[in-house]
TITI-522079 format. One record per residue (C-alpha): x, y, z; residue number from 1. Coordinates in steps of 0.001 Angstrom, whole numbers, padded with zeros to 6 digits. Example, Ala and Ser with C-alpha at 12.3 -4.5 7.8 and 13.67 -1.06 7.14 Angstrom:
px=012300 py=-004500 pz=007800 num=1
px=013670 py=-001060 pz=007140 num=2
END
This chain:
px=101358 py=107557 pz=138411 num=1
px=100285 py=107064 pz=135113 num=2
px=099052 py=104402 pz=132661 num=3
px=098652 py=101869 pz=135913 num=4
px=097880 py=098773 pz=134526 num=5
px=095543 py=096001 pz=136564 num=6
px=097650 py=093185 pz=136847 num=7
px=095036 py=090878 pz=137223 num=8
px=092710 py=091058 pz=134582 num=9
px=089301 py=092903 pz=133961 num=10
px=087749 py=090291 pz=136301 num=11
px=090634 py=089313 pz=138419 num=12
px=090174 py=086240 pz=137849 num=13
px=093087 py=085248 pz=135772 num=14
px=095127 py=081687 pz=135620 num=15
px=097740 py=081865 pz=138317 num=16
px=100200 py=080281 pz=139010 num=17
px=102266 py=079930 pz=141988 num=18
px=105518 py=080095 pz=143003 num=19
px=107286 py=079006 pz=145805 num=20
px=111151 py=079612 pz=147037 num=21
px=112895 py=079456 pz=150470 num=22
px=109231 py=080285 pz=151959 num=23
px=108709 py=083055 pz=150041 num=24
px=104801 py=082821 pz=147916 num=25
px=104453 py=085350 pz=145004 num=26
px=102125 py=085205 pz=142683 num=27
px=102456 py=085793 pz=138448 num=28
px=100202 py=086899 pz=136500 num=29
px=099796 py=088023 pz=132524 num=30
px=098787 py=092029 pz=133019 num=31
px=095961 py=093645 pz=130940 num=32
px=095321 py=097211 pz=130146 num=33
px=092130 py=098538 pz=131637 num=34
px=090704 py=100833 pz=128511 num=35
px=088330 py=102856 pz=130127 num=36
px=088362 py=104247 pz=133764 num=37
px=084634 py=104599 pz=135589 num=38
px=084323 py=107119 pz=138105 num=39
px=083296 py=107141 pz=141481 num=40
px=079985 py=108971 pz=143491 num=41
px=079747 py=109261 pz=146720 num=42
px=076748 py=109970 pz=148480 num=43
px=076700 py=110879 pz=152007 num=44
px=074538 py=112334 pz=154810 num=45
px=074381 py=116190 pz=155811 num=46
px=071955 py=115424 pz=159123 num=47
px=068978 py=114036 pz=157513 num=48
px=069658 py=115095 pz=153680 num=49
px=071839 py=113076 pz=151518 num=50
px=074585 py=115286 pz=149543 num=51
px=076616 py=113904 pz=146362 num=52
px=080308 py=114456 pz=145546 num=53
px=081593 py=113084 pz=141660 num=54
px=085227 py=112361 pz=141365 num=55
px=086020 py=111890 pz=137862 num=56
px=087790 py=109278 pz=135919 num=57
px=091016 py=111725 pz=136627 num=58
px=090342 py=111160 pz=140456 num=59
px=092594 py=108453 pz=141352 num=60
px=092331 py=108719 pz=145548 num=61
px=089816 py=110507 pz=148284 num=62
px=089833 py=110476 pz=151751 num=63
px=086730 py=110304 pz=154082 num=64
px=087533 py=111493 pz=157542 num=65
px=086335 py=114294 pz=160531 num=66
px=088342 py=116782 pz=158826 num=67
px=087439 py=118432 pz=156041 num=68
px=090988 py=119986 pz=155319 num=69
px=092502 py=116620 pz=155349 num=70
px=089757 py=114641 pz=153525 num=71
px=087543 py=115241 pz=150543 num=72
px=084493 py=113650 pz=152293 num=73
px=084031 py=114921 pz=155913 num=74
px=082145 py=113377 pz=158094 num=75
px=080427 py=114562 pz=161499 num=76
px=081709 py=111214 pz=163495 num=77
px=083108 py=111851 pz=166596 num=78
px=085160 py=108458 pz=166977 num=79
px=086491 py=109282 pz=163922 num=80
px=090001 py=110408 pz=162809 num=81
px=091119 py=113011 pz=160629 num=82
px=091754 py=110637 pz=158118 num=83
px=089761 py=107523 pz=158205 num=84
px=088797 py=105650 pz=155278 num=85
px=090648 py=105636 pz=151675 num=86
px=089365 py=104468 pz=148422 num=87
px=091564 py=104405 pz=145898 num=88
px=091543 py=103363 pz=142001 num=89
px=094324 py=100995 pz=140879 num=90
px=093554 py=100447 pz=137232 num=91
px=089727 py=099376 pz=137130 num=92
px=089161 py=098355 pz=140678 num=93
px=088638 py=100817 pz=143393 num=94
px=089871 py=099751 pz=146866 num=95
px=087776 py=101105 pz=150054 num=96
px=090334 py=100778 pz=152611 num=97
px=090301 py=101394 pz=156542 num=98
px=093425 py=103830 pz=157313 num=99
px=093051 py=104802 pz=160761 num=100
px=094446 py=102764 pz=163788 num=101
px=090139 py=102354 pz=165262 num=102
px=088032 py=100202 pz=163349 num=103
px=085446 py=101834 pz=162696 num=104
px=084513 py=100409 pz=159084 num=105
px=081770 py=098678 pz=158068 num=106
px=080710 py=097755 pz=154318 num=107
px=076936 py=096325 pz=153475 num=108
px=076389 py=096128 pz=156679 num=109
px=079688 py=093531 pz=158178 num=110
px=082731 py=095282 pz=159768 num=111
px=084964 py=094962 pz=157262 num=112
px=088770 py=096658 pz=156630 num=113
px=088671 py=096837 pz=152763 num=114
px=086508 py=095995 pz=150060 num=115
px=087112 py=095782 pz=146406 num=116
px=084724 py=097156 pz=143828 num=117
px=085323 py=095168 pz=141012 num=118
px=082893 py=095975 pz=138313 num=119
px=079922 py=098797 pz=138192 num=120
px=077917 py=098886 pz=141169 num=121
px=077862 py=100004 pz=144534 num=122
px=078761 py=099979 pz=148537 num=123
px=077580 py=101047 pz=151497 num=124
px=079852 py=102354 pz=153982 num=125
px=079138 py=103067 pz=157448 num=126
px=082027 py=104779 pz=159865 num=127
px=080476 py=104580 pz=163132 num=128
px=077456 py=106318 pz=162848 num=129
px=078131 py=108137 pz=159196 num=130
px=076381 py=106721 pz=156271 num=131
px=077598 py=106969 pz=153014 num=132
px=076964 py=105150 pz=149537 num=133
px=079640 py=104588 pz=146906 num=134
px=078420 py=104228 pz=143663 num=135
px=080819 py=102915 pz=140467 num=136
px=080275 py=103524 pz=136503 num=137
px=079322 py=105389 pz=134017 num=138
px=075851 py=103724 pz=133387 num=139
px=074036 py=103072 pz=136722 num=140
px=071028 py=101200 pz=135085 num=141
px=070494 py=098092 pz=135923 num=142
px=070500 py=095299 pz=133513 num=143
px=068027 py=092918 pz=134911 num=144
px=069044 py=089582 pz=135806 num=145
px=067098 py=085950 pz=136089 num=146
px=066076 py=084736 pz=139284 num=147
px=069051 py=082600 pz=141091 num=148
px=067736 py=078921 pz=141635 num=149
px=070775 py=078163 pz=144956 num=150
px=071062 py=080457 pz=147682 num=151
px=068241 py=083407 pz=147411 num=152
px=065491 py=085057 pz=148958 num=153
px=062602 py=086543 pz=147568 num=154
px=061461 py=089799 pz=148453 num=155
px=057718 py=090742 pz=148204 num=156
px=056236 py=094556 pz=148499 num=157
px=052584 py=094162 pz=147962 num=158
px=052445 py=092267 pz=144614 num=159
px=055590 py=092925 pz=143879 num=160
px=057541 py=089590 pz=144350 num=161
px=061533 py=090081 pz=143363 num=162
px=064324 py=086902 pz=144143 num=163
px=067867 py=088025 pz=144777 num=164
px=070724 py=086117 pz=145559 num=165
px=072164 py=085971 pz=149499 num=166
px=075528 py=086026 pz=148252 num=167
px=075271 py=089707 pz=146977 num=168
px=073703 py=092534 pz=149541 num=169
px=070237 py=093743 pz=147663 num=170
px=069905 py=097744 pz=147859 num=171
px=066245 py=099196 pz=148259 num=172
px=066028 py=102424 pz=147386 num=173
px=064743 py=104817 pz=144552 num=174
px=068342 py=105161 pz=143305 num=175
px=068787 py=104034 pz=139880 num=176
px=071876 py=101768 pz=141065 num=177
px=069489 py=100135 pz=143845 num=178
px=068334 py=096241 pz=143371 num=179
px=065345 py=096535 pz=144721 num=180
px=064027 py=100230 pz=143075 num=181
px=061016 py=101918 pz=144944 num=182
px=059077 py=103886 pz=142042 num=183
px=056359 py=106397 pz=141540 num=184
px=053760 py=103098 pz=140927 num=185
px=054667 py=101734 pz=144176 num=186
px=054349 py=104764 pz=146064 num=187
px=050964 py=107084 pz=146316 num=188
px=051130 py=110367 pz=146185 num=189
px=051278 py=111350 pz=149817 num=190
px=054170 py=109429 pz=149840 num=191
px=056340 py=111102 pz=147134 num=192
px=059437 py=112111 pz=149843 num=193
px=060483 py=108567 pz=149640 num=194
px=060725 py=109180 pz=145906 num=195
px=063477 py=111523 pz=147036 num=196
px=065539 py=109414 pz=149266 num=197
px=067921 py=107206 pz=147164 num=198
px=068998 py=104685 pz=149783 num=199
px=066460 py=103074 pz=152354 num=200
px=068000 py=099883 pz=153302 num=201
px=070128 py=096936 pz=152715 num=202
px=069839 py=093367 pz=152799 num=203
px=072836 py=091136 pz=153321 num=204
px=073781 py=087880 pz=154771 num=205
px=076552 py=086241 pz=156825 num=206
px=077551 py=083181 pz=157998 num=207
px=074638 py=082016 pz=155834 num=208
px=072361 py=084520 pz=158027 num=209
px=069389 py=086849 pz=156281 num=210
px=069855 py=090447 pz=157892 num=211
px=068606 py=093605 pz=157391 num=212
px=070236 py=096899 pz=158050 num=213
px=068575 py=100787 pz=157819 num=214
px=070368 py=103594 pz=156107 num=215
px=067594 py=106488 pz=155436 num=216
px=067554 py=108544 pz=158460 num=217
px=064034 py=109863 pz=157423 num=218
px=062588 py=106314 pz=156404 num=219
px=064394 py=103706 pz=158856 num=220
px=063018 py=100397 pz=159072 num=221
px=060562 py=099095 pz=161450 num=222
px=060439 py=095238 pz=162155 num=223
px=058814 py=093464 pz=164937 num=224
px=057666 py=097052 pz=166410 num=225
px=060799 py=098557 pz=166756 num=226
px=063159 py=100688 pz=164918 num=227
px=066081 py=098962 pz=163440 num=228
px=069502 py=100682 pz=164289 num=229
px=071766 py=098007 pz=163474 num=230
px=072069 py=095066 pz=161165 num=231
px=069153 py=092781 pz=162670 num=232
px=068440 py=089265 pz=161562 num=233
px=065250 py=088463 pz=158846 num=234
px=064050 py=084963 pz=157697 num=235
px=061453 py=083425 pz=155831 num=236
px=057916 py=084859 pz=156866 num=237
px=059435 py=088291 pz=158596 num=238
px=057522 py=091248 pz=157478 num=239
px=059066 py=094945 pz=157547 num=240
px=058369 py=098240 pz=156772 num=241
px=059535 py=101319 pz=155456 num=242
px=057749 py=104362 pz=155856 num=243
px=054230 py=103550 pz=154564 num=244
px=055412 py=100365 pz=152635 num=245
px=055201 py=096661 pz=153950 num=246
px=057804 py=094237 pz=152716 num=247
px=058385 py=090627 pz=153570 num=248
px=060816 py=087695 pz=153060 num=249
px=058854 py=084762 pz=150971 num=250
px=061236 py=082326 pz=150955 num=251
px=065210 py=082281 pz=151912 num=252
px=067771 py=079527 pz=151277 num=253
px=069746 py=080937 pz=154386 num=254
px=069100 py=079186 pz=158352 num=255
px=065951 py=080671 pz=160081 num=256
px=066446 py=083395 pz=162554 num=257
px=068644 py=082694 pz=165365 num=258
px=068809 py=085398 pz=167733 num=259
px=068140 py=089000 pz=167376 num=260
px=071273 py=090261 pz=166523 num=261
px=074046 py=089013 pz=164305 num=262
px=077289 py=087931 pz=165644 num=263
px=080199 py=089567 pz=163916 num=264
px=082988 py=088151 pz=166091 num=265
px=085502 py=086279 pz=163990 num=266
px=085821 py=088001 pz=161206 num=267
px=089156 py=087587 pz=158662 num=268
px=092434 py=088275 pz=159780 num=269
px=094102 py=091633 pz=158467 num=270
px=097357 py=090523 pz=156321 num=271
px=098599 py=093166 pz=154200 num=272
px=100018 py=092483 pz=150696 num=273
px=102093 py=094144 pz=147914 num=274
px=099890 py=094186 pz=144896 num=275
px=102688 py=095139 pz=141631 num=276
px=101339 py=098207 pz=139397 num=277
px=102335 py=097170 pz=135718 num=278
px=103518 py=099963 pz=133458 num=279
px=104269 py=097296 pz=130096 num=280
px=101770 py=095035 pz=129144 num=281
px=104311 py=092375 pz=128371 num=282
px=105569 py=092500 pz=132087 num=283
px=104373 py=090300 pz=134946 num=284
px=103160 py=091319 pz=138468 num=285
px=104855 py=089526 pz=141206 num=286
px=102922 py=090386 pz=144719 num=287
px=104263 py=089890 pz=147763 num=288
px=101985 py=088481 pz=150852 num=289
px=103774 py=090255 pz=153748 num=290
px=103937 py=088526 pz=157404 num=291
px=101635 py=089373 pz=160331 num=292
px=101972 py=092226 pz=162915 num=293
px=105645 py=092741 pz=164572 num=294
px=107320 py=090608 pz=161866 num=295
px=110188 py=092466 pz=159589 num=296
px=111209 py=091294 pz=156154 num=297
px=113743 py=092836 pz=153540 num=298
px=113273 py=093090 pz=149648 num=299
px=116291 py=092872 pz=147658 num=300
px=118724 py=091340 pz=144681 num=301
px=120548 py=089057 pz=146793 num=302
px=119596 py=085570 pz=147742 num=303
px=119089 py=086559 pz=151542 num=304
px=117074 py=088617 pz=151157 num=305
px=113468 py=087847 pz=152558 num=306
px=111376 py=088325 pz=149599 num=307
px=114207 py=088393 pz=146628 num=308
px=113517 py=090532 pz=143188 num=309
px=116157 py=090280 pz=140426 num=310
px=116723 py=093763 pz=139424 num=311
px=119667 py=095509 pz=138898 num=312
px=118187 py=098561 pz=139803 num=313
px=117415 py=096785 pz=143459 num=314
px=120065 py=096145 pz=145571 num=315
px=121256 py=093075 pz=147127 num=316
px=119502 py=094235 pz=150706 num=317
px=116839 py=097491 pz=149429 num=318
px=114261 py=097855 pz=151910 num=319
px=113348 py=096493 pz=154897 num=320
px=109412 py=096356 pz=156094 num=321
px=108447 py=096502 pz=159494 num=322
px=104379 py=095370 pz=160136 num=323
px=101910 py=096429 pz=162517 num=324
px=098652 py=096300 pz=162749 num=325
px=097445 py=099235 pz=160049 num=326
px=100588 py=100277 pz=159384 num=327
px=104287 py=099269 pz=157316 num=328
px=107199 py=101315 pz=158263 num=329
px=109474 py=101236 pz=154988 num=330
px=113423 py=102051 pz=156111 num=331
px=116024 py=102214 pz=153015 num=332
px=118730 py=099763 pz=154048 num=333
px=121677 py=102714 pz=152089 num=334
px=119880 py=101276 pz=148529 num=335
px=122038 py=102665 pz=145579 num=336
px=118936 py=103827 pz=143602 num=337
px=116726 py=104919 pz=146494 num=338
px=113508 py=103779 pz=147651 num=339
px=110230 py=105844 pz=146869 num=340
px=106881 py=106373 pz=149111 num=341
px=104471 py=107844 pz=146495 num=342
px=106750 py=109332 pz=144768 num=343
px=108944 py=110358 pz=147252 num=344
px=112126 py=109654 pz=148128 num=345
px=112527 py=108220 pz=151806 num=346
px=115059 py=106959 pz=154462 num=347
px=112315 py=105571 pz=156295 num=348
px=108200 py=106224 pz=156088 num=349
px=105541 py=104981 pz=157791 num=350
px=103040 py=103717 pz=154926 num=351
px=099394 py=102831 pz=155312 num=352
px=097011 py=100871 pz=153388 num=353
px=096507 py=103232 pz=149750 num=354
px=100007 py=104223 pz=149447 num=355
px=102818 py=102772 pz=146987 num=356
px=106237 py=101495 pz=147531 num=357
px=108926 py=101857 pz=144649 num=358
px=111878 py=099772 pz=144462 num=359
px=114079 py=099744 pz=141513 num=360
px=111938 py=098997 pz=138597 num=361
px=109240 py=098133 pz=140672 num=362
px=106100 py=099755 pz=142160 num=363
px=103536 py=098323 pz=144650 num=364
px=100366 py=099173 pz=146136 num=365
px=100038 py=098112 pz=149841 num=366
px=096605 py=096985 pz=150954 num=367
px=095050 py=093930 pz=152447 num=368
px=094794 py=090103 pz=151243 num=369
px=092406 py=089277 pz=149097 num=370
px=090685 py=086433 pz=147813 num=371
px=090035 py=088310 pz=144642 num=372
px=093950 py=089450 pz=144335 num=373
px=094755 py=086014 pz=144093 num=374
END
């Protein structure tokens, strides 16, 4: 699909306004073409040794599952299914989305079902026990920031003192894209492998909790005289190390340590979404929030239909949608014009999260709720 259009904004964070008829809530928003199109890296493990794969600006879509024939990133994870993670570029913001019916996704450490990257940066993704690092943007260098004054921690490594904020995860590593960036003047010679290994850890909080989570395989972390496996919670005064190099917390804005593990239970409700793909930069998106699991709606011209679109190209009753859990199933209701599943035409398709509906005029992208998609 070409010239796709992000119809909220370069920082989706445009003024919205909403609209409300017979209990139906879209959203409208002014659309605004996305110039330039970073591309993706992703690095991921091969048993100890980290491998890179590019995907250029041209690269809209990959796949990360256990098959290599189905995805373009395979990973050794046995829980895993063929196909188990997309990410996806819809004008400048690449969606990593869960597509598999486990739940096996986790992203900077929290189980998580999507995430948006929004500008240049990174993620880290972990599918059960696969690690992998997605990196976004031309430029990876980054441009250093002042110290937050609300909600931080400050990160010492000898007499190297750093303050980042909790609300973002902080990378270390000896990546260029990493926060906190291990370098040749922090590391002795003996200890030049580490120079080698781009990702070592991540810090992150939740629920206003400090954790800490290893990703080298070679270098994990060690706190309180045990190899961490799992995100594992740090507060003010904790001391850690990786590989020959002591790190502690100096001060944190988050709650001291509560237990020693973090307790993930209660995290957002999955509710897909119909995010419109603009092709004229004078048109405006209209995205649909769709119901929860087992509920089926219609789109269509006429009045009775569920979620109505005026478009003579849509008929009175077009499609109806049937949602599960990860899934839509998409059935033409005998539309005059047809209704299209990436591109192809369907009498009924079972869509996941990445894929795109077209109705008349109109093309969405299915994925998850947002509070970034407005």
């Amino acid at each position: 699909m070409s010239n796709i259009k992000n119809p909220q904004g370069g920082d989706l964070n445009p003024d919205t306004v909403i609209k409300k008829t017979a209990g139906n809530e879209t959203a409208r928003m002014s659309a605004t073409v996305i110039d330039k199109q970073p591309h993706m890296v992703c690095h991921y493990m091969t048993g100890k040794e980290w491998q890179q794969k590019e995907f250029t600006a041209k690269k809209t879509k990959y796949r990360i599952g256990s098959s290599s024939q189905d995805s373009e990133v395979g990973i050794p994870e046995p829980e895993a299914e063929r196909i188990q993670v997309v990410v996806r570029k819809v004008g400048g913001i690449w969606f990593v989305m869960e597509y598999a019916r486990t739940d096996l996704l986790h992203i900077n450490g929290i189980p998580n079902y999507q995430y948006l990257l929004l500008k240049d940066g990174y993620c880290y993704v972990r599918i059960g026990s696969s690690k992998l690092v997605l990196v976004k943007g031309d430029s990876q260098k980054k441009i250093p920031q002042g110290p937050p004054s609300d909600n931080k921690f400050i990160l010492k490594q000898d007499d190297s003192s750093m303050a980042f904020s909790t609300l973002k995860p902080c990378m270390i590593g000896a990546h260029p894209s990493a926060d906190f960036i291990v370098n040749s003047s922090m590391v002795e010679n003996n200890l030049d492998p580490m120079l080698k290994e781009p990702f070592l850890a991540i810090i992150n909080s939740y629920k206003n909790q400090l954790f800490i989570d290893s990703i080298s395989e070679k270098f994990p972390v060690l706190l309180k005289g045990r190899t961490i496996t799992d995100p594992t919670p740090i507060c003010t005064g904790a001391t850690f190390s990786i590989g020959e190099l002591s790190f502690s917390i100096a001060e944190s804005t988050t709650v001291n340590q509560t237990g020693d593990f973090i307790d993930f239970s209660g995290t957002q409700k999955k509710t897909f979404m119909l995010l419109e793909v603009l092709n004229d930069d004078n048109q405006t998106a209209v995205n649909i929030i769709l119901p929860g699991s087992g509920k089926a709606v219609t789109i269509g011209r006429g009045t009775d239909a569920t979620y109505q679109i005026v478009d003579q190209q849509i008929s009175k009753q077009h499609v109806q949608l049937i949602i599960y859990d990860k899934s839509v199933l998409a059935s033409d209701l005998g539309s005059t014009n047809g209704t299209f599943v990436n591109d192809e035409k369907i009498r009924k398709k079972l869509m996941h999260a990445g894929d795109f509906i077209t109705v008349g005029d109109h093309t969405f992208f299915l994925c998850y709720k947002d509070k970034n998609l407005g």
